[in-house]
C-alpha positions in Angstrom: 47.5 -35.2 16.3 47.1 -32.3 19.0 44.3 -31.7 21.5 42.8 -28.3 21.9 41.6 -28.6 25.4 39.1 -25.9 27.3 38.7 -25.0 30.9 36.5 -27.3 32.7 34.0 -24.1 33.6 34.2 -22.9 29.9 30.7 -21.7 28.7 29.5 -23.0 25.2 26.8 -21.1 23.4 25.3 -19.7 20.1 23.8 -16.2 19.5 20.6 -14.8 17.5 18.9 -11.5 17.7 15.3 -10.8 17.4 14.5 -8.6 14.2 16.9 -11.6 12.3 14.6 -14.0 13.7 12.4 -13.3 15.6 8.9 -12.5 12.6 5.5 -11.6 13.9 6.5 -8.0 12.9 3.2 -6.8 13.7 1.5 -9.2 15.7 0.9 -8.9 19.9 1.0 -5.2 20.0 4.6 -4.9 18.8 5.6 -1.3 17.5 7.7 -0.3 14.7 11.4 -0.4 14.5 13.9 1.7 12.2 14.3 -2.0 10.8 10.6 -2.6 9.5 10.4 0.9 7.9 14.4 0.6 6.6 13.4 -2.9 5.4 10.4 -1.4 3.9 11.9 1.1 1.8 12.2 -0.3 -1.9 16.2 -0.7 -2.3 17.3 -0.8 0.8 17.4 -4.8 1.2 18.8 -7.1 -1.3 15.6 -8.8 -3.4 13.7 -6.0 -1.0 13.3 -8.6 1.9 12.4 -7.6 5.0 12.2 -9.4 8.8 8.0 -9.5 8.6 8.5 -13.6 9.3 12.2 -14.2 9.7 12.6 -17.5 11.2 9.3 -17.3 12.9 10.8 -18.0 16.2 8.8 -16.2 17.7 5.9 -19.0 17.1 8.6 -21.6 16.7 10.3 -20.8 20.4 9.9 -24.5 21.3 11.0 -25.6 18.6 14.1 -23.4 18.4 14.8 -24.5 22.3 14.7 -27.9 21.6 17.4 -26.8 19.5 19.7 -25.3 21.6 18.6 -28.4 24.3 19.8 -31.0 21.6 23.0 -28.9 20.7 23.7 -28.9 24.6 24.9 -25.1 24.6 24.8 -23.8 28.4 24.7 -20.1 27.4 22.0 -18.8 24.5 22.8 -15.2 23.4 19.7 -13.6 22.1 18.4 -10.2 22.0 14.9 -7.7 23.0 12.9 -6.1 20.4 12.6 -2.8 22.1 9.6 -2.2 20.3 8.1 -5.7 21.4 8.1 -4.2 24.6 7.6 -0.9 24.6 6.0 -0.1 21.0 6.3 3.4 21.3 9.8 3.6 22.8 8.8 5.2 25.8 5.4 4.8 28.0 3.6 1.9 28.1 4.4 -1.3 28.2 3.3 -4.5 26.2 2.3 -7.1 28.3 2.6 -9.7 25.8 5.4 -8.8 24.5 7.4 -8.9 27.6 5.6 -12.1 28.9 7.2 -13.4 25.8 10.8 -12.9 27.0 10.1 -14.3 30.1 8.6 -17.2 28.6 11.7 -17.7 26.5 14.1 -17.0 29.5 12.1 -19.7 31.6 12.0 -22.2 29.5 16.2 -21.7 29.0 16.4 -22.0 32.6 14.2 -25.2 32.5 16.4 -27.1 30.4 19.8 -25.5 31.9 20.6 -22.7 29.7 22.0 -19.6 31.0 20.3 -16.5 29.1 22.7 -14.2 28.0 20.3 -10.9 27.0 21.1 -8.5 25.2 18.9 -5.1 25.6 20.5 -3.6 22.1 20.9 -5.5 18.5 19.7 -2.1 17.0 16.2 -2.5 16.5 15.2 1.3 17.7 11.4 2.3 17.9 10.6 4.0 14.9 8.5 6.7 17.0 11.8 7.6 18.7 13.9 7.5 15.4 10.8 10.3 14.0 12.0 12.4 17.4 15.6 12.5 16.0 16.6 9.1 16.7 20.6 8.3 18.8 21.1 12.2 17.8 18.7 13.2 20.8 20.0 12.6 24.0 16.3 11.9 25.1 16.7 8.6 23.6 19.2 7.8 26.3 16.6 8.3 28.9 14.0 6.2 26.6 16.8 3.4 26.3 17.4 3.5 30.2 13.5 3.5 30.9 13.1 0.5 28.7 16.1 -1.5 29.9 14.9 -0.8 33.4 11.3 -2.9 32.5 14.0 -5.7 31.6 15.9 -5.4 34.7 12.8 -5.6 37.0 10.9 -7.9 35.0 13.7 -10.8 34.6 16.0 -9.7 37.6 17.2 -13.6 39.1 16.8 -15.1 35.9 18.9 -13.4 33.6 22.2 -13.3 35.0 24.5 -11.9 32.1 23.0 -8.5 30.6 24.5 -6.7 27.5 23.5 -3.3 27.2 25.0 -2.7 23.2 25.6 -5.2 20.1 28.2 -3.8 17.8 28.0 0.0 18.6 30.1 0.3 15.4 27.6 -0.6 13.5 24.4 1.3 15.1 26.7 4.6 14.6 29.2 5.0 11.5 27.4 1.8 9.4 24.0 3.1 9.8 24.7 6.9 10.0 28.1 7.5 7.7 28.3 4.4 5.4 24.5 4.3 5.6 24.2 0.4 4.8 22.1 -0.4 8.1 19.0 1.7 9.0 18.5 4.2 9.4 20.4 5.0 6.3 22.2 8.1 6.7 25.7 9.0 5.4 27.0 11.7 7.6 30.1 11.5 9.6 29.0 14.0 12.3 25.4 12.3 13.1 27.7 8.8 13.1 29.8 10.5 15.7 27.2 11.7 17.7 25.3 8.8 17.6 28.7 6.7 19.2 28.5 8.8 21.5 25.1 8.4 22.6 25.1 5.0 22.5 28.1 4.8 24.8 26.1 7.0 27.4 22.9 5.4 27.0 25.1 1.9 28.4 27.3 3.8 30.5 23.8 4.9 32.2 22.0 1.5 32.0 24.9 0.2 33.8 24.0 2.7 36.9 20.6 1.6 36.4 21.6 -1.8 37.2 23.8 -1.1 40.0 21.2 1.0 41.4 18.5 -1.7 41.3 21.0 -4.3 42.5 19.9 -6.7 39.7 21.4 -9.7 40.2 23.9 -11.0 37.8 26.5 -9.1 35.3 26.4 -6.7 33.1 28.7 -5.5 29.8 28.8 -4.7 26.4 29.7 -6.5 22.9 32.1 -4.2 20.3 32.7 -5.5 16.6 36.7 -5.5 16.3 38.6 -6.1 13.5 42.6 -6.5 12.9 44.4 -5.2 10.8 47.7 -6.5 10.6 50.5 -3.9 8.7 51.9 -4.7 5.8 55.1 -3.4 6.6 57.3 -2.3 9.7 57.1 1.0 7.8 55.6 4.0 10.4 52.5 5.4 7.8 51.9 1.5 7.3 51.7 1.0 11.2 49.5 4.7 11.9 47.5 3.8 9.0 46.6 0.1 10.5 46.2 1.9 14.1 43.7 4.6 12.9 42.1 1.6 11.3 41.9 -1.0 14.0 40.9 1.8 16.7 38.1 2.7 14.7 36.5 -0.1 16.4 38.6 -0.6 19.5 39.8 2.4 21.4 36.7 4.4 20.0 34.1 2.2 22.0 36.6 0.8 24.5 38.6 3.9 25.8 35.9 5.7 26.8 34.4 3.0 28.3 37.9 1.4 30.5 40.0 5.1 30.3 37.6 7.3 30.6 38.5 9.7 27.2 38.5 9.8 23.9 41.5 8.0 21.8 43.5 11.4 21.0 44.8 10.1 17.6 41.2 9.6 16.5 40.1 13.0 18.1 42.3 14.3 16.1 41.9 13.1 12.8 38.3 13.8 13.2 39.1 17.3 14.2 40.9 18.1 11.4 38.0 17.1 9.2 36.0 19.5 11.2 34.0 16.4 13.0 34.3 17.0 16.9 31.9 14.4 19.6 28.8 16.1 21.1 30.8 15.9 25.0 28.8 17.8 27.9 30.6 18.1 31.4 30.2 14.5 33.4 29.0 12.4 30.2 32.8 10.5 30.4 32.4 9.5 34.0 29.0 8.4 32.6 30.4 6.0 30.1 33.3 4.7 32.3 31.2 3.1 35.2 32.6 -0.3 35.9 31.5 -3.4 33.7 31.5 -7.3 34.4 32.8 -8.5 31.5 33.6 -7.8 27.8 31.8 -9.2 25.1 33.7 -9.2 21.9 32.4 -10.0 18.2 35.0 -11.3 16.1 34.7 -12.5 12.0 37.3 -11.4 10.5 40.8 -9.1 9.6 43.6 -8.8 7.0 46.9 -6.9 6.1 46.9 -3.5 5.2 48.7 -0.4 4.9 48.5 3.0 4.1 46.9 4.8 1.4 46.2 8.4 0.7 42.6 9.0 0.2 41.4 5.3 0.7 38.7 5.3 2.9 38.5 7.5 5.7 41.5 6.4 7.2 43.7 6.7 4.2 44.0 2.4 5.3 43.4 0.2 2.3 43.3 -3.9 2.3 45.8 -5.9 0.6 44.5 -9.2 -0.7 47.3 -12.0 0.1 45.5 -14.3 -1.0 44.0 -15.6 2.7 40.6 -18.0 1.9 37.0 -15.5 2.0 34.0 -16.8 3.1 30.8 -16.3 0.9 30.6 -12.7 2.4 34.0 -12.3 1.0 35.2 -11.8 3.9 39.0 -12.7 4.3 39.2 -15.5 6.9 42.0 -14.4 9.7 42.1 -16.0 12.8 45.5 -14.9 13.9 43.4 -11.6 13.7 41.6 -12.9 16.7 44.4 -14.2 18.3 46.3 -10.4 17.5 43.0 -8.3 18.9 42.5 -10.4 22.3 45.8 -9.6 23.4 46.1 -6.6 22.3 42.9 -5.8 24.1 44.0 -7.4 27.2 47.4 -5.5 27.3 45.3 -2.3 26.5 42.8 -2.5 29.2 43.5 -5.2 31.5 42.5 -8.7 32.0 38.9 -8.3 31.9 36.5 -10.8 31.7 35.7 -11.6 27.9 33.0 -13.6 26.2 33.4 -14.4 22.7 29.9 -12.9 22.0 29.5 -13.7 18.2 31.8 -15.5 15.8 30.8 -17.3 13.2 31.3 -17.3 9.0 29.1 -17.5 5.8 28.5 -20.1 3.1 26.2 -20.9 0.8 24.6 -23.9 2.3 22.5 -26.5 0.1 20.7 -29.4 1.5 21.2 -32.7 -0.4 19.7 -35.5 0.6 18.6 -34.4 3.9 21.8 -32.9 5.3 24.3 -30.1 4.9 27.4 -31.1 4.6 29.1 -27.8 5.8 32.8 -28.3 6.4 34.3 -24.7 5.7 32.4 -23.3 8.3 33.8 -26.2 10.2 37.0 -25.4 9.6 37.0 -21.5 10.2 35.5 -22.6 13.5 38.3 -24.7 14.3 40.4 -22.1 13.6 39.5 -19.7 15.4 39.1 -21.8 18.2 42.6 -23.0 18.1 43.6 -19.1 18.1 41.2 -18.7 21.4 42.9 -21.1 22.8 46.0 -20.0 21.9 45.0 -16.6 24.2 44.0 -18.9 27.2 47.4 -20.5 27.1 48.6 -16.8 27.0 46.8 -15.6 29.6 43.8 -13.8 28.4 40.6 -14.1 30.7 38.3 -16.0 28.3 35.2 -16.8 29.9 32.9 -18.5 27.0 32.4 -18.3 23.1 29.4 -18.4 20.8 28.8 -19.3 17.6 26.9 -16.8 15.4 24.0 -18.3 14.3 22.3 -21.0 15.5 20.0 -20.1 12.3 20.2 -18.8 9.3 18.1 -16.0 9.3 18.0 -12.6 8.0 21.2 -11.1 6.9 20.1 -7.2 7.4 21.0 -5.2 4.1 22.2 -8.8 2.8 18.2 -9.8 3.5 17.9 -14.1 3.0 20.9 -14.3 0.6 23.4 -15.1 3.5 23.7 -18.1 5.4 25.4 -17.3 9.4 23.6 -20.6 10.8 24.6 -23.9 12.3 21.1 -24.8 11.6 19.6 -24.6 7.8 16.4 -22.6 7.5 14.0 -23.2 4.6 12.6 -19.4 4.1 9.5 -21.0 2.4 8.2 -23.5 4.5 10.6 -22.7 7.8 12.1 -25.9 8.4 14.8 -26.2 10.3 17.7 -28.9 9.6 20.6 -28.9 11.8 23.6 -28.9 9.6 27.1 -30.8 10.1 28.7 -27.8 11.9 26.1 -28.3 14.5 26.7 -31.5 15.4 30.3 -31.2 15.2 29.9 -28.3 17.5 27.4 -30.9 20.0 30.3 -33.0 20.1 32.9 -30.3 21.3 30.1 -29.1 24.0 30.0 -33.0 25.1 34.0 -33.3 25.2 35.4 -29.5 26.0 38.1 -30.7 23.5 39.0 -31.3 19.6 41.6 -32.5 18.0 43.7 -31.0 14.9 
C-alpha cells in the first residue's frame, strides 16, 4: 500500500457553470443566451432538452452551499450568466441578477470557500449573437464592459477570476463542428471566433490590472493528449497538429505572443488565415496569474490521410471509456502538464475541471459510483506524479458537483459527484463525494 500525499496548501474544489445549472431561464430580468435559443431549436439537444430549470440552483443556492460546506471543498469554481447580468449584452445592468452573484460569493466566503469565478462558460447574449456574435470585434468591447460590472461589483471577494472556459469549444465546436450553439460549421468563422475570444481575455486582463482588482486572474483551455502510435515522423506531426489544436492555438498566443507556425500553416493552405490587426498579439499576451487547465481525457493515434481535419485518427487499444465513450487516459494528463510546463514555463496551474461520466442509478438511497472513483484516483495519482516532477500545481477540481445539463448531450449524462433527480430536483450525494470529503479531510489516499 502507497500514499499519494498533497501539499499542505493544496486547494480542493469542484466546478459547475450557470446555464448547466443554474434554471430560472427567464425569471429576474435575465436575457437570452445563444444557449436558450440553441436549446430551443427542435434537434439540437438530445430528447430536445433545454437549461429552462437545470438544477434550479439558482432557488436551491442554500441548498447547493450546504453542499459544497458538507464536502469541505475550499475553492468552488462556478460561472456568470452574462445575460443574468446584463440581458442585452451591453447597457444596463440587472440589479437582481448581479445581487444574485454576490449573494452566492458571500455566502462562499461565510462558510470559507474561496470563489473561483469564471466570467465565460459560453452563455453569450443572444442580442449580441443577432449583431454577428464572436465574429464582431464589438463583442470584445461588450465582453470587457460586462466583465468590468464583475470586477467592480465583487472586487475583495473574488480573488481568482477566469476570463474563458474552454475557448476550444466556444470557437471550432460551436462554429466548425457546430455541436455547441451557435451551430455553425465553418472553419473560417471558428477561426475568427478563437481569435476573438483570445483578445476579448487578453483585454479583460488589462481591465483588471487597470482597476487593480484585487486577486488573480487567468484562463481555463480544454487539452487533450494524444500519444503517437509510433516513433514514425507522419505519426508524431500528425499527433502534434492534433494535440496543438488545443494547446499552442490558445496558449502560444497567449505566453509567446504568435501564432503556432505549423498550424498557421496548415490552415493557410486550406485557404483559412486568423482575422490579425496590428497590436491585437500584444493584446492577447498581457501577463496572467495562473493557468487553468481542463483535463478528461486522451489516446494513441497516428496519422491518416483525410481523417479529420488533421489527417490524425484514434486508435482504440483497448483503454476503459467512460459512459461518454470517452477513453480513460491519465498518463494523458500526466504527458500534457509537462509538456505544458516545458513549453511555457512553470506557471501557476489549477486543475480547473476533471471529472468522468457514468450512468448513475440510485438504489436504495445511494449511488454506489466506484468507476468514477477510480478514474479520479487515477488521475490524481498522475497529478501527483507532476508535483513530484516539478510542475506548479496549485489546486484541482472535480467537474461536477451535480449532475446537471450535459449541453448537446441535454440530461442523458451524468458529470456529478452529487445525484440529481431532473423531476423532482433532489439531490443525493453519491459515493464519489464522500470519498472525495475524505481526501479534503486527510490531503492523502492510499492505492
Amino acid at each position: 500500500m502507497s500514499v499519494i500525499q498533497f501539499p499542505k496548501d493544496f486547494v480542493w474544489g469542484v466546478a459547475t457553470s450557470a446555464y448547466q445549472i443554474e434554471g430560472a431561464a427567464f425569471e429576474d430580468g435575465r436575457g437570452p443566451s445563444i444557449w436558450d435559443t440553441f436549446s430551443h431549436t427542435p434537434g439540437n439537444i438530445i430528447d430536445d432538452e433545454n437549461g429552462d430549470v437545470a438544477c434550479d440552483s439558482y432557488h436551491r443556492l442554500d441548498e447547493d452551499i450546504a453542499l459544497l460546506k458538507e464536502l469541505g471543498v475550499n475553492s468552488y469554481r462556478f460561472s456568470v450568466s452574462w445575460p443574468r447580468v446584463i440581458p442585452d449584452g451591453t447597457g444596463k445592468v440587472n440589479k437582481k441578477g448581479l445581487q444574485y452573484y454576490e449573494n452566492l460569493v458571500d455566502q462562499l466566503l461565510e462558510h470559507g470557500i474561496e470563489p473561483m469565478c469564471t466570467l465565460y462558460h459560453w452563455d453569450l447574449p443572444q442580442k449580441l449573437e443577432e449583431k454577428g456574435g464572436w465574429d464582431n470585434r464589438d463583442t470584445i468591447d461588450a465582453f470587457v464592459e460586462y466583465a468590468n460590472v464583475m470586477f467592480e461589483r465583487l472586487n475583495g471577494k473574488v480573488k481568482r477570476w477566469i476570463t474563458l472556459n474552454e475557448p476550444w469549444c466556444a470557437s471550432f465546436l460551436s462554429h466548425y463542428i457546430g455541436e455547441h450553439a451557435p451551430g455553425n460549421q465553418d472553419l473560417q468563422l471558428a477561426v475568427n471566433v478563437a481569435h476573438h475570444l483570445l483578445m476579448a481575455h487578453g483585454k479583460t486582463v488589462q481591465a483588471f490590472r487597470e482597476l487593480a482588482v484585487e486577486g488573480e486572474i487567468g484562463y481555463a483551455p480544454n487539452v487533450t493528449w494524444l500519444e503517437p502510435y509510433s516513433r514514425k515522423s507522419e505519426d508524431m506531426e500528425a499527433c502534434r497538429r492534433g494535440n496543438g489544436w488545443f494547446i499552442e492555438w490558445f496558449m502560444d498566443p497567449v505566453f509567446k505572443g504568435e501564432y503556432p507556425a505549423f498550424l498557421t500553416n496548415w490552415f493557410a493552405d486550406k485557404g483559412i488565415t486568423i482575422p490579425l490587426k496590428d497590436g491585437d498579439l500584444e493584446v492577447i499576451s498581457q501577463p496572467v496569474d495562473f493557468l487553468g487547465i481542463n483535463y478528461y481525457n486522451g489516446n494513441l493515434a497516428r496519422h491518416k490521410a483525410n481523417s479529420g481535419l488533421f489527417d490524425v485518427e484514434n486508435i482504440d487499444a483497448g483503454y476503459d471509456k467512460t459512459d461518454f465513450d470517452w477513453f480513460i487516459y491519465p498518463d494523458g494528463f500526466y504527458s500534457v502538464l509537462l509538456y505544458v510546463k516545458k513549453r511555457y514555463g512553470n506557471i501557476p496551474v489549477y486543475i480547473t475541471e476533471n471529472g468522468a461520466c457514468y450512468d448513475d442509478v440510485v438504489e436504495n438511497g445511494r449511488v454506489r459510483d466506484e468507476q468514477r472513483i477510480a478514474y479520479i484516483k487515477k488521475h490524481l495519482i498522475a497529478l501527483n506524479r507532476c508535483l513530484e516532477s516539478g510542475v506548479n500545481i496549485k489546486g484541482y477540481h472535480v467537474w461536477s458537483l451535480l449532475d446537471n445539463f450535459e449541453w448537446a448531450y441535454g440530461y442523458t449524462k451524468r458529470f456529478g459527484i452529487v445525484h440529481v433527480d431532473f423531476q423532482t430536483l433532489k439531490r443525493i450525494p453519491k459515493d464519489s463525494y464522500y470519498w472525495y470529503q475524505k481526501l479534503i479531510r486527510n490531503n492523502w489516499f492510499t492505492i
